[in-house]
N, C-alpha and C positions, 0 to 999 in steps of 0.2 A: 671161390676165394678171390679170383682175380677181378670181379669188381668191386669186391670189399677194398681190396687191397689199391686199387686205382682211383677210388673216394677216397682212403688216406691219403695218398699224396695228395692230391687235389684238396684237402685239409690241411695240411700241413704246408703248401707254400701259402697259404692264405691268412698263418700266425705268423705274427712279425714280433719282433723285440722293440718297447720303447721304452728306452733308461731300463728300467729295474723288473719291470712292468710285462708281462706278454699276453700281447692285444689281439682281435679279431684280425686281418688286413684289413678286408673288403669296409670292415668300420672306421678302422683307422685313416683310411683313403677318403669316406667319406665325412669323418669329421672335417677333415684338413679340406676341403671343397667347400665346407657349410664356413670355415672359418674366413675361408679365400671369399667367400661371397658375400656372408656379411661385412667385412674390411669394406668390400667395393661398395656395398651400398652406402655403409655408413662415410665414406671418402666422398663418393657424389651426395648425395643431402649436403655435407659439409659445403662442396665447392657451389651449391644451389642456395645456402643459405647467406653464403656469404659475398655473392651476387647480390642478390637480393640484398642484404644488408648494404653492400656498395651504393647501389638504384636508390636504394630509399635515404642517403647521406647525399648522394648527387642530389636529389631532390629537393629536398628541405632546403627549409628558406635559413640561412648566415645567421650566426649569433646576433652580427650588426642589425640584420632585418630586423630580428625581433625585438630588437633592443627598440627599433622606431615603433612598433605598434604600441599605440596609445592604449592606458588601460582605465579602470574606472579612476583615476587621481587625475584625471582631464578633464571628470564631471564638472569640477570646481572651472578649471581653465575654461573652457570653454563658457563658462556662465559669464564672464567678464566679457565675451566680445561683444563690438560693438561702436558706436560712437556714442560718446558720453559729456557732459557739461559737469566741467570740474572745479571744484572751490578749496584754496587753499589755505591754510593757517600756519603760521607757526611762534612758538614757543621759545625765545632767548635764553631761560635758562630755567631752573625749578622755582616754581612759584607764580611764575611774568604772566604778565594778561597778552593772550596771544592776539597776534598781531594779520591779518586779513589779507590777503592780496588777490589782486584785479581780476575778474572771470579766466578760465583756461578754458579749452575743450583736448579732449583724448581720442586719437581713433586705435583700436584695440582690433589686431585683424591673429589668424592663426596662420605662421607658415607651416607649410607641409604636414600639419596633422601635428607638428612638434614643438614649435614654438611660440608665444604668446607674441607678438611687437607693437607695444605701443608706442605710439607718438603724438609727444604732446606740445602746445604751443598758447599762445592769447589766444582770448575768443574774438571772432572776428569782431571790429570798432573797438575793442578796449583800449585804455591808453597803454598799458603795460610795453616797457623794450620786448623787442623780440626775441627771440629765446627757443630751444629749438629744447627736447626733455626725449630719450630713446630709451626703453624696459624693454625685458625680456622676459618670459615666465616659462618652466618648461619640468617636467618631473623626467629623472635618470630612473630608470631603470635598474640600471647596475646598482648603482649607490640606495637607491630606497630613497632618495630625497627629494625632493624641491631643490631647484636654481631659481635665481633673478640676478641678474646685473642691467645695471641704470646708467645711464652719462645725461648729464644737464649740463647744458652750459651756462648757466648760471651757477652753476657749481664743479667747476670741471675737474673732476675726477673718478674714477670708473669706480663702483661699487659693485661688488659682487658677495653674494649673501646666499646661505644652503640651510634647508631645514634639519630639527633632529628627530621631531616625531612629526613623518608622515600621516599616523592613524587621527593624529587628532586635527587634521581637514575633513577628515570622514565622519568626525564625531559633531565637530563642532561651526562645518563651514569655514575655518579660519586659517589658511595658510601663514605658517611663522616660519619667517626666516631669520638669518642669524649674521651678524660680520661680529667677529673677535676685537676687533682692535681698528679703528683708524683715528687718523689726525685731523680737529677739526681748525679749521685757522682762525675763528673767530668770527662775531655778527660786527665789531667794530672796524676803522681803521687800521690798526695793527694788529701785526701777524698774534697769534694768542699761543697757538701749538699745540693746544689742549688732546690727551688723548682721550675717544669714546670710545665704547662698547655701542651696538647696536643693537633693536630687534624689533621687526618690522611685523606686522598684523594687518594681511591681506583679507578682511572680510567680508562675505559672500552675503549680503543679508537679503537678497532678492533679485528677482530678475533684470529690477529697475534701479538698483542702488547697491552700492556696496562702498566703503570705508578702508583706505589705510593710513596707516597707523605707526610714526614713527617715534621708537624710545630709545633715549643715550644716557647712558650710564656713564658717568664721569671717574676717574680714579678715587677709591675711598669714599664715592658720593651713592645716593640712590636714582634709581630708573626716573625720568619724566618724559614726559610725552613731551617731544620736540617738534614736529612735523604732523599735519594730519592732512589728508586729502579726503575728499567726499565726492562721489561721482553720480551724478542720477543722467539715466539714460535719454539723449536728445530725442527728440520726437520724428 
């Protein structure tokens, strides 16, 4: 009886009480081990993953960055550069037989992968004043758009112009940009005041030429094509 009786006890400290519940010990002991060990696995993976999540955020390249990397709506930009022989015309008002002026040329260079710079001036020997003409062409990322802004000094004042549909450069070769509202002072002597609407049609039509295109809408009037430029590429 006495080793019956010494396997009870040795049974009996081995049941323990949990809450309501009376458990094995020796299992109870080792659930609480298996609990303790997966916590710590599952604690290191975490402090490993998020290491690594750290490494790979130190990494990468800046929202800014990518905002520079040029995507396919460069296709178009980039088809403009170059040095070019430019002919101007333009339009006084709706209707006028437009009016000619003296040879230009353009040289169209890309800064940094991100902006278009042209600059345009006479073509060399022509009698034209001189005159100095600064664009910029460039697509936001953020925005989805098209940018350009101009300064002529034969016209001085800054123009700055954004598209609204991107997709249809893609479609159609033709960047459109946009100004709301400026003040034109008039082709005459005096000051006129006239408010326009603008929208300008950068067209892509080849490697060796391409077209733009400017329209002003008057208050309560319709669009005419005021401005056009034609560029065919110098040799």
């Amino acid at each position: 009886m006495e080793p019956r009786a010494h396997a009870c006890r040795r049974r009996t400290k081995r049941i323990v009480r949990h809450g309501n519940v009376i458990v094995d010990g020796d299992l109870f002991r080792m659930r609480n081990a298996l609990i303790l060990l997966v916590t710590v696995v599952l604690a290191v993976a975490a402090m490993l993953s998020g290491a690594d999540r750290a490494a790979a955020e130190q990494n990468a390249p800046s929202a800014i960055a990518r905002v520079m990397v040029p995507g396919p709506e460069y296709d178009l930009i980039r088809a403009l550069e170059g040095d070019w022989s430019v002919q101007q015309r333009v339009w006084p008002g709706p209707g006028a037989e437009p009016i000619a002026l003296t040879p230009m040329v353009a040289e169209r260079r890309l800064i940094g992968e991100a902006f278009l710079q042209e600059i345009m001036k006479p073509a060399p020997g022509s009698e034209q004043e001189p005159f100095a003409r600064h664009a910029y062409l460039s697509f936001n990322n953020v925005d989805r758009r098209y940018e350009y802004v101009s300064l002529d000094t034969r016209y001085p004042r800054t123009m700055y112009e954004t598209s609204f549909d991107a997709e249809r450069a893609h479609r159609d070769r033709i960047i459109e940009v946009f100004i709301e509202a400026f003040t034109h002072p008039g082709w005459g002597t005096e000051f006129v005041g006239q408010a326009m609407k603008q929208r300008r049609e950068i067209i892509v039509e080849g490697d060796r030429r391409n077209v733009v295109r400017q329209f002003w809408t008057p208050p309560g009037g319709s669009e005419f094509l005021a401005i056009e430029y034609v560029y065919v590429k110098r040799q």
